[in-house]
C-alpha positions in Angstrom: 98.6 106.6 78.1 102.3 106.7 76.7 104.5 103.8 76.7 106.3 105.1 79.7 103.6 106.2 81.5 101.8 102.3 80.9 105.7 101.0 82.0 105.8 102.9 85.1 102.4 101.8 86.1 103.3 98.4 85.1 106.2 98.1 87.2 103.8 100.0 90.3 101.2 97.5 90.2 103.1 94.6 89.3 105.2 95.4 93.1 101.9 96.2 94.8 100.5 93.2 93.6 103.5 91.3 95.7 103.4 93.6 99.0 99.6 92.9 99.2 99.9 88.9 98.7 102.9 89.2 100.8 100.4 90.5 103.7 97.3 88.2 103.0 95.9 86.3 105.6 98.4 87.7 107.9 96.5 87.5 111.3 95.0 91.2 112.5 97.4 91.1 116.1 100.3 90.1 113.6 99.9 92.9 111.3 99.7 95.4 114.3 102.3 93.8 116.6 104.6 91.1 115.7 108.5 92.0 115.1 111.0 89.5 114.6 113.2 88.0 117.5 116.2 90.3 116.3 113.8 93.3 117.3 112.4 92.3 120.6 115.2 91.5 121.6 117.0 94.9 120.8 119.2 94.1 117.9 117.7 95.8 115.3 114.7 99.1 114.7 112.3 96.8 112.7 109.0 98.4 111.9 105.6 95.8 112.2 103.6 94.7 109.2 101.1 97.4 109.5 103.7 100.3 109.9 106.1 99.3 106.9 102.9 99.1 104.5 101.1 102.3 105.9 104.4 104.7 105.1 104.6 102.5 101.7 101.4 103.7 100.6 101.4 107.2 102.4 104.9 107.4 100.4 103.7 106.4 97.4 101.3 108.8 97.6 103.4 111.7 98.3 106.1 111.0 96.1 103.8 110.1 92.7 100.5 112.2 93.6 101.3 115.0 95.5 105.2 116.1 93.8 104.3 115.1 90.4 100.1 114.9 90.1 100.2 118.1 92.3 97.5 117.0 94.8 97.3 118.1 98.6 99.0 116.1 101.0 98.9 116.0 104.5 101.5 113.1 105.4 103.3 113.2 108.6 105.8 110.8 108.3 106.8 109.7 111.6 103.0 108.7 112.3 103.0 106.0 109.8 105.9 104.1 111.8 103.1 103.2 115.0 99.8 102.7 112.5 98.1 100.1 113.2 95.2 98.9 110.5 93.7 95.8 108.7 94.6 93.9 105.4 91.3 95.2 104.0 92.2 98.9 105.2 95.8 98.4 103.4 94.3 96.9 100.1 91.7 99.5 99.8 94.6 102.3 100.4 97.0 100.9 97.6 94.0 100.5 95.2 92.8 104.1 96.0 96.7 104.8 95.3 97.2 102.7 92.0 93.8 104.2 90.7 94.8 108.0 91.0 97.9 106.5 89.7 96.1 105.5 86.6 94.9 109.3 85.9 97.7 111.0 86.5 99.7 108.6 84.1 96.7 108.8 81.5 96.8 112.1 81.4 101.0 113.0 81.1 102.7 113.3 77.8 106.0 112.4 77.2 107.1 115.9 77.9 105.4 116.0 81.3 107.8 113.3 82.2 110.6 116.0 82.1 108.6 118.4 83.9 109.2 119.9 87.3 107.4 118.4 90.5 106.2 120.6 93.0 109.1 122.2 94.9 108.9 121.0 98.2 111.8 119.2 98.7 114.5 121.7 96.4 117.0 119.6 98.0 116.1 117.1 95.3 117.1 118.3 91.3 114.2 115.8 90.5 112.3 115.6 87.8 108.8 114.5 87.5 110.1 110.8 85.9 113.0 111.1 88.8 109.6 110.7 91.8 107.7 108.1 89.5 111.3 106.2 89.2 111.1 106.7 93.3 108.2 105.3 93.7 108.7 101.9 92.1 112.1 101.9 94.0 110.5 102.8 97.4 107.5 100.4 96.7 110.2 97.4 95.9 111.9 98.2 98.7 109.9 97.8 101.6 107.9 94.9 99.2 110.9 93.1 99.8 111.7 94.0 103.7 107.8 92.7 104.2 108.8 89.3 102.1 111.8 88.8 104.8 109.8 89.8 107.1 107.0 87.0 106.1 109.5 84.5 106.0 110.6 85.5 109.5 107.0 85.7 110.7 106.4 81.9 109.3 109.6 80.1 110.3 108.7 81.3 114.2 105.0 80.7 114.1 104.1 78.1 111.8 107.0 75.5 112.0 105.1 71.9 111.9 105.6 70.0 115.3 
C-alpha cells in the first residue's frame, strides 16, 4: 500500500473506530427512536442514532467504493434517514466497509490517486483523492453529530438522582 493510501485508511479507521464506540451499548429502542428534546419538540430536523450511522456507512460506501473502487451501488439516499438496525448490524457494515476499503487502497498507486472516479456526479471536478478526502470528511462529520448526540442522549437519560 502507498503512504497515502495507508494515511487515508488511517484517518478512516481511526474516525470509525470513534462513531462505533460512540454507539456501544446504546440501548436497541435508543438507536431506532430517541431524538433530542430540540427535535421532539420541533426545533430542529435531527436524524436518530440508527439513521445518522446507516447513511454514514451507505455514504462511505458510495463515495470510496463505488466512485473511486468502481463497484455497483444501489444506495437510495433518502432511505437511510428512517433505517432502523442494531449496533451489531452497524459494526458489521463499517467493517465490511473498512475491509473493501483495505483492497482498494492496497491495490492504488500513487497515480491512481489522480485518477478519474466514475462519472456519476459531473457536477463534481473530483478526483479519485478528492472522494477518499470526502470520505474521512463525511465520516468525521456525522462521528461528531453522533458524539453531541451521545452527550445529549446521556445528560436526559442517565442524570444520577
Amino acid at each position: 500500500m502507498t503512504p497515502t493510501g495507508a494515511a487515508i485508511e488511517r484517518s478512516i479507521r481511526n474516525h470509525v473506530d470513534e462513531l462505533l464506540e460512540t454507539l456501544r451499548d446504546v440501548p436497541r429502542d435508543v438507536l431506532d427512536r430517541w431524538k433530542p428534546a430540540a427535535a421532539i419538540r420541533g426545533g430542529h430536523a435531527i436524524n436518530t442514532f440508527a439513521a445518522l450511522a446507516v447513511h454514514t456507512v451507505s455514504a462511505a460506501e458510495f463515495h470510496a467504493l463505488h466512485m473511486v473502487g468502481r463497484q455497483p451501488s444501489d444506495r437510495v439516499r433518502d432511505d437511510e434517514f428512517g433505517a432502523t438496525t442494531t449496533y451489531a448490524e452497524i459494526e458489521t457494515r463499517f467493517n465490511t466497509f473498512l475491509d473493501g476499503l483495505h483492497a482498494l487502497l492496497d491495490d492504488m498507486t500513487e497515480d491512481d490517486f489522480g485518477g478519474e472516479p466514475l462519472p456519476d456526479r459531473p457536477d463534481l471536478d473530483w478526483t479519485n483523492a478528492d472522494w477518499l478526502m470526502h470520505t474521512i470528511d463525511h465520516i468525521a462529520l456525522h462521528t461528531g453529530h453522533l458524539q453531541v448526540q451521545r452527550q445529549l442522549w446521556e445528560y436526559e437519560f442517565q442524570q444520577p438522582q
